[in-house]
C-alpha positions, -999 to 999 in steps of 0.1 A, spaced: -611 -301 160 -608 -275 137 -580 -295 113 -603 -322 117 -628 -297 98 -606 -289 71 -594 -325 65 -627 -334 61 -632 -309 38 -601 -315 19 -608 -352 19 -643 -349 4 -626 -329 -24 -602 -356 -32 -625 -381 -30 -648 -365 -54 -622 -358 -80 -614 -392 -80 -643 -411 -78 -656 -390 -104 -631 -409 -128 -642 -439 -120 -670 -444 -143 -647 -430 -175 -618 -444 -174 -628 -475 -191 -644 -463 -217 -615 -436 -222 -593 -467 -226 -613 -488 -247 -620 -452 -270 -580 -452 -276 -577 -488 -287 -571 -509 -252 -586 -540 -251 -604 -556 -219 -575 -573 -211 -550 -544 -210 -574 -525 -190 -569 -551 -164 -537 -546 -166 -536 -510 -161 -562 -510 -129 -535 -536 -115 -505 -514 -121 -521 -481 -108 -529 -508 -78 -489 -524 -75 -471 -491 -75 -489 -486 -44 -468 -506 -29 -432 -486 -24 -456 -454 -21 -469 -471 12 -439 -483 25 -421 -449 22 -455 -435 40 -456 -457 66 -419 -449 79 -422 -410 66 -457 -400 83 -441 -413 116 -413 -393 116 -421 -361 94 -461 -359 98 -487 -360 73 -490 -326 59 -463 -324 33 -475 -364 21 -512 -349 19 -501 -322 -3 -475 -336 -21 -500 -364 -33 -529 -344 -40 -503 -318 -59 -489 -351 -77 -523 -365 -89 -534 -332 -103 -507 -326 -126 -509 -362 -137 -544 -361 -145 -537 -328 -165 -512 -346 -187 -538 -374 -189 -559 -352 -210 -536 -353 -239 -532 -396 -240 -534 -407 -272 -520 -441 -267 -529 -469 -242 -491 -476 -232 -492 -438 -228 -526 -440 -207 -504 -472 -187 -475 -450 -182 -496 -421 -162 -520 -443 -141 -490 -462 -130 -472 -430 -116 -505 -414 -106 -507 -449 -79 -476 -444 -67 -481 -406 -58 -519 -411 -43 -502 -440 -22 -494 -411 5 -529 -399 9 -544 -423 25 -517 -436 56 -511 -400 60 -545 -390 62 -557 -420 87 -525 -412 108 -533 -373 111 -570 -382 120 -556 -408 145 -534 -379 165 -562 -355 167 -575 -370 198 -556 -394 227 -594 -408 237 -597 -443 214 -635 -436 214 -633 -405 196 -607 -423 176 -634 -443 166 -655 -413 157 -633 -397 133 -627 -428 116 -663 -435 108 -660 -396 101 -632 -402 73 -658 -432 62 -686 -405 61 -669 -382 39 -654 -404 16 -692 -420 13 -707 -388 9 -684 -379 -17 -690 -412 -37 -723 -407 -42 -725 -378 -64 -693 -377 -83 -694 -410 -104 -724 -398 -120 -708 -365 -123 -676 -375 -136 -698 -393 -169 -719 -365 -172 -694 -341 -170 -673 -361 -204 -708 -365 -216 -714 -330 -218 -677 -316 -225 -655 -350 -236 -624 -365 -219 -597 -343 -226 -618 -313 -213 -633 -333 -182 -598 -345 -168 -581 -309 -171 -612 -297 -147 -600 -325 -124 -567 -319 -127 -565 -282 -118 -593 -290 -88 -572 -312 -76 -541 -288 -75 -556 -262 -63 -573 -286 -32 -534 -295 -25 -525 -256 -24 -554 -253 2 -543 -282 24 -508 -267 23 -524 -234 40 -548 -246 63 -539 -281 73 -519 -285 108 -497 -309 117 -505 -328 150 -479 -355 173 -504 -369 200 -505 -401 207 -532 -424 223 -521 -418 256 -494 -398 267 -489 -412 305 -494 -447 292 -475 -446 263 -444 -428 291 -447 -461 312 -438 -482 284 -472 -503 289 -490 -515 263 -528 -490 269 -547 -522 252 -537 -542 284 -558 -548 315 -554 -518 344 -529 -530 371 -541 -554 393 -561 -575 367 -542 -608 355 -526 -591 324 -502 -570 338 -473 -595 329 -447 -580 306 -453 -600 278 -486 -589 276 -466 -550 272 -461 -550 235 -487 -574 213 -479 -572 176 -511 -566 153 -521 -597 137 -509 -605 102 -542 -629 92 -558 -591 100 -548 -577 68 -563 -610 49 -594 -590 50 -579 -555 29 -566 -576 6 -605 -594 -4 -620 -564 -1 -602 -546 -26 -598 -573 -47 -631 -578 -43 -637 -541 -51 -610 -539 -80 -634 -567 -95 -667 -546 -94 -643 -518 -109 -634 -534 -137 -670 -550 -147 -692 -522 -142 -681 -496 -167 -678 -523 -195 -714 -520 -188 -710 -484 -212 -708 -491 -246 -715 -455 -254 -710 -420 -238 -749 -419 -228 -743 -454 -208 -715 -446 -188 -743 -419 -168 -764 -454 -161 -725 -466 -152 -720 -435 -128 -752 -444 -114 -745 -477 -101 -713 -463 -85 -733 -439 -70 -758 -466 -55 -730 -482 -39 -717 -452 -23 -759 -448 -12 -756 -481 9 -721 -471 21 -740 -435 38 -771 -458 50 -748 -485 72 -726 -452 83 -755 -435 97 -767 -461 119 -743 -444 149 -754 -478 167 -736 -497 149 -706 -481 168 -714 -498 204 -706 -535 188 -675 -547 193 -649 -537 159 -640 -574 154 -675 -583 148 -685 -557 125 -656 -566 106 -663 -600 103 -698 -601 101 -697 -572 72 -670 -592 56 -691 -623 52 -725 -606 44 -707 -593 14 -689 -623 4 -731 -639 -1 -740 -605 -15 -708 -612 -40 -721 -647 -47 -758 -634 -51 -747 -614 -77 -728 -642 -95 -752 -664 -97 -780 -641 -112 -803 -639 -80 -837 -626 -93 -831 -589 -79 -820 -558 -100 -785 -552 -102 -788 -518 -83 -803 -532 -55 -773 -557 -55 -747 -530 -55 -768 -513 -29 -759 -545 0 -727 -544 -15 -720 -503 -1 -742 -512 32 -714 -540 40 -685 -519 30 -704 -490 53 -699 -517 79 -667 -530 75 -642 -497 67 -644 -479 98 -647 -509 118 -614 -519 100 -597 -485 112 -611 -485 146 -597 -524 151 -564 -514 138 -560 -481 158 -569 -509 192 -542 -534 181 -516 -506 177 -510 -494 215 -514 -462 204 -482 -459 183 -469 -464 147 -505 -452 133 -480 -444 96 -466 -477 98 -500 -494 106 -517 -477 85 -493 -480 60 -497 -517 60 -531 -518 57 -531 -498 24 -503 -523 12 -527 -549 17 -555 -531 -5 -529 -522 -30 -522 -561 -28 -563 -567 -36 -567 -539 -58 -537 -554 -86 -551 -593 -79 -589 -583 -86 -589 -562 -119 -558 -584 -132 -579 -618 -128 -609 -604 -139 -595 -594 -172 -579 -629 -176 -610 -653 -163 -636 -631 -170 -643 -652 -206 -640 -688 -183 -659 -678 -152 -677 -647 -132 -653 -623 -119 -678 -621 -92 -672 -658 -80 -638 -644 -72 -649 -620 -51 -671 -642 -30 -639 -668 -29 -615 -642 -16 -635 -633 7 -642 -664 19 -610 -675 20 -598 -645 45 -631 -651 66 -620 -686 73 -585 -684 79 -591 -657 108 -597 -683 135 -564 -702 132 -549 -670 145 -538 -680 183 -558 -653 202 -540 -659 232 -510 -639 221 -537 -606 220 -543 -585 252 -569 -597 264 -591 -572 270 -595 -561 236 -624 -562 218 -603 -587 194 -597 -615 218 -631 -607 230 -645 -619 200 -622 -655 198 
């Protein structure tokens, strides 16, 4: 477990450099002439050139590994945000974020897929996963208020060099240290040709059509609310900042998120339920906490964002645990691939209609219909076609 270590470590790095620019990129936009509506813009382009970056994941981490795509985007993002210091021009500003979403498309498939081949036991699967949730929490917490106090202290020129550089040398580490791994979930089931989600021979689903089940496609309607539900809260909580002193009250309330997010991932419990369930039941709690917040509910807004990071501490590693159960064991790029397509899908639709409707209706009502939306179209999926055994059909 010792690359397990030093992705962990790696990963909380990352996550911190770039969580820590979440709070300033707004007002770093708005400070060189962008108006609301751009801004949407450019959170949905960083978002869209996702998209080819995933696919060429998905079918690269499969057959070359993850190492070079961890390094390679980390390396990527660095020098990006080091030219970033020097934008002068929204179009300019545009121009960066959208290459800087293409190259951080990588990091997260080829993470996933390396943590997923680090053990063949689909229990300690589970583990990491809410291990990769842990991290990336942890590392939330602290580094939105850091990134505003940081160009508080030093401006955003100065404060994006730091990042840049600490992100290149975090990719030169990785390139060291990190080992690549080719294990699948389990080697003398997977040399059978049977499918390891299936029922043990002699049950009733040990016909061959129950050998190879595709993952469900109404699946990744969830990714795609969450992060357009997330791309929303993105967009509206730094126009919060009107100044430089406001964006640490901004930081803040990213940070509170994160803080629900840490409190859901600790309760190991939470692990016994079935990963369907979480899912859904996360999902749906914060769709109403969505809805709460849209309608003005007489509670402070912190306390609002902090059920919003207790449901998303549900429903990530629940996510990554169903997917890794649907996938027989193989593919992890490809699947995991496809499910950061589908938040890159979320992330461009959330920011982009926020900045259009925002002056007709609460970008938060959008949130709590997306999610909605995926939530109810789950059950006309046909279970049947699932193994059944899994903790999927289980659930249906």
């Amino acid at each position: 477990m010792r690359t397990a270590l030093w992705l962990y470590l790696f990963l909380f790095v990352a996550f911190f450099d770039l969580h820590a620019q979440y709070p300033i990129l707004t007002p770093f936009a708005i400070s060189i002439g962008a108006a609301p509506s751009f801004i949407g813009l450019m959170m949905g382009m960083y978002s869209i050139t996702h998209l080819p970056g995933n696919v060429i994941a998905g079918y690269g981490v499969d057959r070359y590994g993850s190492r070079l795509f961890i390094v390679f985007s980390l390396l990527g993002a660095g020098i990006i945000l080091l030219f970033q210091a020097y934008v002068t021009d929204p179009w300019q500003l545009l121009l960066l974020r959208s290459i800087s979403g293409f190259v951080l498309a990588f990091l997260s498939p080829a993470c996933l897929s390396l943590l997923a081949r680090l053990t063949s036991d689909i229990t300690e699967q589970g583990k990491l996963m809410a291990g990769n949730g842990l991290v990336h929490t942890l590392a939330s917490v602290v580094s939105p208020a850091a990134g505003a106090y940081l160009v508080a202290k030093i401006g955003f020129g100065t404060a994006f060099t730091i990042l840049g550089w600490v992100l290149i040398g975090t990719a030169i580490c990785a390139l060291v240290f990190i080992k690549e791994i080719n294990r699948k979930l389990n080697n003398s089931v997977a040399a059978s040709g049977q499918n390891p989600l299936v029922a043990p021979s002699g049950s009733k689903a040990k016909t061959p059509a129950a050998q190879s089940v595709p993952i469900p496609w109404l699946i990744y309607l969830l990714p795609v609310a969450l992060s357009c539900a997330q791309g929303i809260l993105s967009f509206e909580l730094p126009l919060l900042a009107k100044t430089r002193e406001a964006m640490m009250t901004t930081g803040l309330l990213f940070s509170v998120v994160s803080i629900g997010a840490l409190i859901t991932l600790s309760m190991l419990f939470l692990n016994r339920l079935p990963a369907f369930q979480r899912t859904l039941w996360g999902a749906l709690c914060l769709a109403l906490v969505y809805f709460g917040i849209a309608t003005e509910v007489p509670l402070p807004l912190a306390v609002m964002l902090l059920f919003v990071g207790m449901a998303k501490g549900i429903i990530l590693p629940a996510l990554s645990t169903l997917l890794i159960e649907l996938s027989g064991g193989t593919r992890y790029g490809r699947t995991f691939s496809v499910l950061s397509i589908a938040f890159s899908v979320g992330a461009f639709l959330g920011p982009m209609l926020a900045g259009q409707l925002r002056d007709h209706v609460s970008p938060y009502y959008i949130a709590f219909i997306a999610l909605m939306l995926a939530l109810a179209l789950l059950p006309f999926y046909k279970f049947r076609t699932l193994a059944p055994n899994t903790q999927f059909s289980k659930t249906g």
